[in-house]
N, C-alpha and C positions, 0 to 999 in steps of 0.2 A: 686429666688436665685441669679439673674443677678445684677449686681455690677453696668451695664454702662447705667442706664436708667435716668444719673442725666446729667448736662451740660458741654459741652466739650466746646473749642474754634471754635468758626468759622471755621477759616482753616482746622482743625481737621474733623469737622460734615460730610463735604462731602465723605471724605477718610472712614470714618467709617463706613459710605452707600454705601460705592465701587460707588460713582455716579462722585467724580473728585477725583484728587492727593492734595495733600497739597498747593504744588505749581501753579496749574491753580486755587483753588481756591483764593489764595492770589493775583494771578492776577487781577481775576474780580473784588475784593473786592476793591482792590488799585482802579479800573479802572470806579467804578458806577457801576457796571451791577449786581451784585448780591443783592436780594432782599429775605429778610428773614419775612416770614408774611404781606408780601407788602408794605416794607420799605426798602429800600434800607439802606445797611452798610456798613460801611466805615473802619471798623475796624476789621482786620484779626482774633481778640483775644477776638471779639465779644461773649460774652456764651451764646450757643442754646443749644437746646434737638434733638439732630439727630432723633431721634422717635418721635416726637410730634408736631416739628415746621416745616413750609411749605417754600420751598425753592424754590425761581428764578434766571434765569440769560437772560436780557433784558426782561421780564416778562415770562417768558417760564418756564414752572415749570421741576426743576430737576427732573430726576427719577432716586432713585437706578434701578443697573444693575438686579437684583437679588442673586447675587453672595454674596458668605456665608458662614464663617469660623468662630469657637471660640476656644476656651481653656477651657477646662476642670480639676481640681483637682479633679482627680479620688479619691474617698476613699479605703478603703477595704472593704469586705464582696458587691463588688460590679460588679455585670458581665457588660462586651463590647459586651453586644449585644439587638438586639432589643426586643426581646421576651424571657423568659427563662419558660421549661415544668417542673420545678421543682420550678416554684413560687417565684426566688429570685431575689432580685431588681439588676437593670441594671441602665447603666446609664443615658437611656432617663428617667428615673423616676426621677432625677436630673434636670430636664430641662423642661420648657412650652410647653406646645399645640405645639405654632409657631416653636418650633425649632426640634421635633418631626421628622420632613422626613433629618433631615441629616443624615449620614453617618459615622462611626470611622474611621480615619485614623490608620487602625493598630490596633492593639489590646493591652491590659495591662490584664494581669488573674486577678482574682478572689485577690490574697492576695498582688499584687503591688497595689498602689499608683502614683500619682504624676500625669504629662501633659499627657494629651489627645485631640488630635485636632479632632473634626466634623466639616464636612464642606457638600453643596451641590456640591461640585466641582470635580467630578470623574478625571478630568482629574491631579488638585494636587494633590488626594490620590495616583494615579498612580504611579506618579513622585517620591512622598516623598517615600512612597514602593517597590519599583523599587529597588531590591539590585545591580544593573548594575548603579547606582547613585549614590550609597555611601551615602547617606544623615546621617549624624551623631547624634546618639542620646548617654544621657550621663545620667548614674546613680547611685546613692549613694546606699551601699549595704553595708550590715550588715552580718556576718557568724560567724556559733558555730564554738569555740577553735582558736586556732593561725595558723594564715596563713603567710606563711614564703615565704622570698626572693628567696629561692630554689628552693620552689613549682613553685613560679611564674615564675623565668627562666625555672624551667625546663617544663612548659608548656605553653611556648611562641609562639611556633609552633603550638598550638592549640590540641585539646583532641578528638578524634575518638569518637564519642557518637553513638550507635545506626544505624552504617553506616553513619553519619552525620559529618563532622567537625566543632568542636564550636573554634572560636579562635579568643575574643574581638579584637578592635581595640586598645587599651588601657586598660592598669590598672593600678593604684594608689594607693599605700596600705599604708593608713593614720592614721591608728592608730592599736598593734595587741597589745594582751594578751592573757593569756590561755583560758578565759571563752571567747571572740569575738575578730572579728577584722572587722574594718571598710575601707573601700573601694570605690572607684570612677572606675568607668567600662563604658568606649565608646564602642559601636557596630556600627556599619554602614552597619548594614542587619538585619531584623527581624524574625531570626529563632524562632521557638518555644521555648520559655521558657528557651532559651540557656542560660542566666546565672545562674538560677536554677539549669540546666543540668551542668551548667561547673564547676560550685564547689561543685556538688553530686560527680564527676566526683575525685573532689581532696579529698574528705570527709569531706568535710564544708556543711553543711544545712543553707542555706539562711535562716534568721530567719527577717529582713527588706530587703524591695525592693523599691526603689524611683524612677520615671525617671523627672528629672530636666530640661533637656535641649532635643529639637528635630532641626535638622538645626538650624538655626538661634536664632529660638526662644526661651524665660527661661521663667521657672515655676514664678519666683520672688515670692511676697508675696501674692500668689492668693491663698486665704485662702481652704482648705480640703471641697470640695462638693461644689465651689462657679463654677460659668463661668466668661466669658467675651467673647464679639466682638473680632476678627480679624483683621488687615487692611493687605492690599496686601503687605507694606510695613516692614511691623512685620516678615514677612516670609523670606525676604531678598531673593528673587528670583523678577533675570531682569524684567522691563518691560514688556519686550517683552511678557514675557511668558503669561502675562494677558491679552494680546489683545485681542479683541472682537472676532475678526476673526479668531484666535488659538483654542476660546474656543472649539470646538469639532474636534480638529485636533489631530493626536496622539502626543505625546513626538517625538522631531527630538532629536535620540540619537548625530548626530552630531554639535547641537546648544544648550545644557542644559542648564539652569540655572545653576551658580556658585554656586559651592561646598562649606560644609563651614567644615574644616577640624580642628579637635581638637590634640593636646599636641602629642596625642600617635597613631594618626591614621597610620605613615609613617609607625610607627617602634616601637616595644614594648619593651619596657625599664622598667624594675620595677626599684620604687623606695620608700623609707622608710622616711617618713616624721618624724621627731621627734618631741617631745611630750613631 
C-alpha cells in the first residue's frame, strides 16, 4: 500500500533513510564523493530508489540510522492498536511485515479518520504526546443540527465532562444548517475523545471526524488506507532534537523543539464563515 517505493532526487534519497540532510548530501554530490551503485554523481536531482540502490561517500557505504517515521490515512472501521480480542482490523494490517514493530503516535478511535504518525522513535512519540508541549493537531468535524455562535462563546471556557475539562484550542464554524454544521477544531492535548465528548456535551453528535494536521505536518492528498516515509525535516522539529546522542535522552523541557501554533490556539474567537 506504500506510495514511495518509486524514485526520489538524489538529494532527497539520503534524507528519506534518515542517513544525511538534504543539504550535506548536496554537498557531496557538488564535491565527487558520493557514489550511487559505484558511480559517482554529479547531479543533486539525480533519480534513485532509496530502497533499492546502494549508496557511498568516498567509497564507504551510507547506512540508514535506523530511525523511522510514516503517515498513515487512517480509515474507519479501523482500530490504533496492535492486536484487537474481538477480531477487528487495526492498523498494522495496513502496513508490511517491515513496518509491523512501529508504534502509534497517539491514538484516532475506531470512527475518525485521517493522519496517523507510527514511528520507531519513543522519544518523538513522547514529545508529540506530551500535553506540557502543546503540539497542535487540527480537525475537520461534521455535527447533527445547527451549531450556533452562542454555543460556541458560550463555551469558550471549556465544558466540565466527567471531572475532565474539554476546552479545544480553536474552533471554526464554517458552514451550519439545521440538518449539520461543519467545523475546524484544534486541540493541543490528546484527551480522550474530547471532541466527541465536547459536542455530546453541547447536543451535537459528531456524525464525521477527520484529523488533517498534527504539528507541522498535513494530511494533503495521501489517499484513505495509503502510507508514506517520513523525513526528520517534515516534522519541523530543531536539529538538534535528532542528534544521535539525544536519541535515548529524555525531552529537556527547558530546550523543546519549536511550537507550531495555529489561528485559535492564543485565544478562542468563534467565527462564521459565510457561505
Amino acid at each position: 500500500m506504500a506510495a514511495d517505493f518509486g524514485k526520489v532526487p538524489l538529494e532527497r534519497a539520503l534524507s528519506k533513510l534518515g542517513a544525511a540532510s538534504r543539504s550535506q548530501t548536496r554537498d557531496w554530490v557538488l564535491k565527487g564523493r558520493l557514489q550511487v551503485n559505484g558511480r559517482t554523481v554529479r547531479d543533486p536531482m539525480f533519480m534513485v530508489s532509496p530502497e533499492k540502490d546502494r549508496f557511498a561517500v568516498d567509497g564507504k557505504p551510507v547506512q540508514a540510522d535506523g530511525w523511522l517515521a510514516i503517515m498513515l490515512n487512517k480509515p474507519k472501521a479501523v482500530v490504533t492498536t496492535r492486536s484487537d480480542e474481538k477480531g477487528r482490523r487495526t492498523v498494522f494490517d495496513l502496513l508490511p511485515p517491515e513496518l509491523r514493530n512501529l508504534h502509534p503516535v497517539g491514538r484516532l478511535d475506531m470512527a475518525t479518520t485521517g493522519l496517523l504518525i507510527l514511528t520507531n522513535d519513543t522519544r518523538l512519540s513522547s514529545y508529540l504526546t506530551d500535553p506540557a508541549n502543546g503540539v497542535l493537531r487540527v480537525y475537520v468535524v461534521t455535527v447533527a443540527g445547527e451549531v450556533t455562535d452562542a454555543e460556541l462563546a458560550a463555551s469558550a471556557a471549556g465544558i466540565m465532562d466527567d471531572g475532565e475539562l474539554l476546552k479545544p484550542a480553536g474552533i471554526t464554524l464554517r458552514k451550519a444548517s439545521g440538518r449539520e454544521s461543519h467545523l475546524t477544531v484544534l486541540l493541543n492535548e490528546g484527551k480522550n475523545r474530547e471532541i466527541r465528548r465536547f459536542f455530546a456535551a453541547l447536543g451535537h453528535e459528531v456524525t464525521s471526524l477527520k484529523r488533517v494536521s498534527f504539528g507541522g505536518l498535513e494530511l494533503g492528498a495521501l489517499e484513505l488506507g495509503q502510507y508514506r516515509r517520513l523525513t526528520r525535516e517534515e516534522l519541523h522539529l530543531s536539529p538538534s532534537f535528532f542528534q544521535k546522542e539525544a536519541q535515548s535522552s529524555p525531552v529537556k523541557r527547558s530546550e523543546p523543539p519549536p511550537r507550531h501554533r495555529g489561528p485559535g490556539e492564543k485565544r478562542f474567537t468563534p467565527r462564521r464563515h459565510k457561505h
